[in-house]
C-alpha positions as CSV (number, residue, x, y, z in Angstrom):
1,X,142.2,-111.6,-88.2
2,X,139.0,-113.3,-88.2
3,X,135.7,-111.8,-86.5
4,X,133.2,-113.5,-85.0
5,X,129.7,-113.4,-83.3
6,X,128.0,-114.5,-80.2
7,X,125.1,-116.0,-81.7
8,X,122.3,-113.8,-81.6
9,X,124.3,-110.6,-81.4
10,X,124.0,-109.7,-85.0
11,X,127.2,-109.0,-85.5
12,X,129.8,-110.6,-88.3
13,X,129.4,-113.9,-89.7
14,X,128.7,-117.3,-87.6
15,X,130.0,-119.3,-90.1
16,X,133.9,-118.2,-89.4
17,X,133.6,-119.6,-85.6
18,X,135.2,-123.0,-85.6
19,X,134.3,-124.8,-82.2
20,X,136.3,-128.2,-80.4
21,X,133.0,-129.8,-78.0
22,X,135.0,-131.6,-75.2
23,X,132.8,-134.8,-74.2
24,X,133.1,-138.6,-73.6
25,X,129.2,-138.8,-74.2
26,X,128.1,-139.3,-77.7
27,X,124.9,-137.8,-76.5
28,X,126.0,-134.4,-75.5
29,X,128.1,-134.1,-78.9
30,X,124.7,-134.7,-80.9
31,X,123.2,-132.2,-79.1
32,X,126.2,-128.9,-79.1
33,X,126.9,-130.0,-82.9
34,X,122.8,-129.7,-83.8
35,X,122.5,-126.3,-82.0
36,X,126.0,-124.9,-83.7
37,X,125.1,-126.8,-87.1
38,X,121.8,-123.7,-86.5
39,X,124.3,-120.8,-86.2
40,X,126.6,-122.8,-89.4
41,X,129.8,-122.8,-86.9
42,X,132.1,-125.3,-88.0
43,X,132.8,-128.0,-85.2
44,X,134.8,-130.6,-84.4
45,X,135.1,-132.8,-81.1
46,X,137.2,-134.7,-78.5
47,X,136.1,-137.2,-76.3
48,X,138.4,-136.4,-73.1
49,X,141.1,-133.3,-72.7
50,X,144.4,-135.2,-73.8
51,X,142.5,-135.9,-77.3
52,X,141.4,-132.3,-77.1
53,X,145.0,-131.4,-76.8
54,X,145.8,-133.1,-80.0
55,X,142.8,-131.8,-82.1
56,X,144.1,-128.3,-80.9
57,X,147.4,-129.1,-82.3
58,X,145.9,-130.0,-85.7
59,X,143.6,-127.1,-86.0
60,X,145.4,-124.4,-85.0
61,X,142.2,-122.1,-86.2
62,X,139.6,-123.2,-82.9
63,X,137.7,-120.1,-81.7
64,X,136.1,-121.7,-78.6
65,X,136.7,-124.8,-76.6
66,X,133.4,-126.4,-75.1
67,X,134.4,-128.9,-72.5
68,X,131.1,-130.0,-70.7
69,X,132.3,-133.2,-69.3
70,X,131.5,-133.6,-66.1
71,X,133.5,-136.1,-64.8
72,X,137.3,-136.6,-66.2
73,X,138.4,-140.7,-65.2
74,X,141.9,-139.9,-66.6
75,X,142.4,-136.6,-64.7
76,X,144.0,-136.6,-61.2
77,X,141.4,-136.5,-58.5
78,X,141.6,-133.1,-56.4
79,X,142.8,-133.6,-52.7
80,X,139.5,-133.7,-50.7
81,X,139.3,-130.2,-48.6
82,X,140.6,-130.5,-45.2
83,X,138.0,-131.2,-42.3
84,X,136.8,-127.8,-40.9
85,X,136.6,-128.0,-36.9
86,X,135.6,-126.1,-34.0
87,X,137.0,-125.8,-30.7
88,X,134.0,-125.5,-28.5
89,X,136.1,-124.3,-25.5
């Protein structure tokens, strides 16, 4: 079994986390891979959940799962929250 760190900790070795960044912006995947690249995790990425799926599939070794999309366009919307009302009786 593999050990790993949260960065900074001191603990183990960095460099045996292997990370999957979750994002349909190019933009944040520069940015999570340049601060992991610091700690030498290995990463790889998906840009929406059902190519996440896949990439978990292949690499069957993924410590974490960053998904910091905010908005998912294939995802089914959530049903809107009912109305709250008073009676004012």
């Amino acid at each position: 079994m593999k050990k790993h760190i949260v960065p900074g900790s001191g603990r183990e070795d960095a460099a045996l986390t292997k990370v999957l960044i979750v994002d349909d912006d190019v933009r944040n995947i520069f940015a999570m891979t340049t601060m992991l690249d610091q700690h030498s995790m290995q990463v790889i990425y998906a840009e929406n959940g059902r190519e996440a799926l896949m990439k978990l599939a292949e690499h069957d070794d993924v410590d974490i799962v960053l998904n910091i999309a905010v908005k998912t366009p294939e995802a089914p919307k959530p049903a809107p929250a009912p109305a709250a009302t008073t009676d004012k009786k």
